[in-house]
Phi, psi and omega in degrees: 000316179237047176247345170249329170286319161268316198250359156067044199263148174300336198285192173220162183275108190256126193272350211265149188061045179289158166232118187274143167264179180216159171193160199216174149244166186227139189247122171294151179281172169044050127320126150301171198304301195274359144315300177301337164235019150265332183270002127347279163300305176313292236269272151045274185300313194256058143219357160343120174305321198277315179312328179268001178257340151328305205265352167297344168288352179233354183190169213255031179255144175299111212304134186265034142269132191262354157261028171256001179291313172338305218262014182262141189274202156282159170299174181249015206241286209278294171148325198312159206234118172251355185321306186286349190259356183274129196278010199234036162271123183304339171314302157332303161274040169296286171278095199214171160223184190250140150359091188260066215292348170307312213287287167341317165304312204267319211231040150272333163319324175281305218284324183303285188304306179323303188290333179291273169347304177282328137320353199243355152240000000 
């Protein structure tokens, strides 16, 4: 985004084969109450729809609410329209692929020694 926005560089942003990820929260079990509903509230606060169609005003990362993409705006700096620069805008996501952390789990240690290898010729 701001190698192309800013900084006005000849290139384009190529969407295809983006790689979707899944993140999560995690709450610990057996909180006392009033623990439990600050993180309650905090998780609440940062998964908001509008909050997260927000913070797109400010960097070209995507609201991970698929309903908060209708609602991203403009930069909030630049004046810009960011709906095309966002990676989980459907426009965007004709193609992608997902994260398969079983497989990672299983082959990153092989895939890791490969690749070190082929850097070391």
């Amino acid at each position: 985004f701001s190698l192309i926005v800013e900084q006005k560089q000849p290139v384009k942003m190529l969407w295809d084969w983006q790689v979707f990820d899944y993140d999560g929260w995690a709450i610990p079990a057996g909180l006392p109450e009033d623990r439990l509903n600050r993180v309650k509230h905090f998780l609440y606060f940062a998964t908001d729809t509008q909050r997260l169609a927000d913070q797109a005003r400010y960097i070209s990362y995507g609201p991970s609410r698929a309903s908060s993409q209708p609602l991203v705006s403009t930069h909030a700096e630049l004046g810009i329209e960011m709906a095309p620069f966002m990676p989980t805008n459907p426009a965007n996501q004709k193609n992608y692929l997902v994260n398969n952390i079983e497989w990672w789990a299983d082959n990153q240690d092989d895939v890791e020694a490969k690749f070190q290898a082929w850097l070391a010729r």
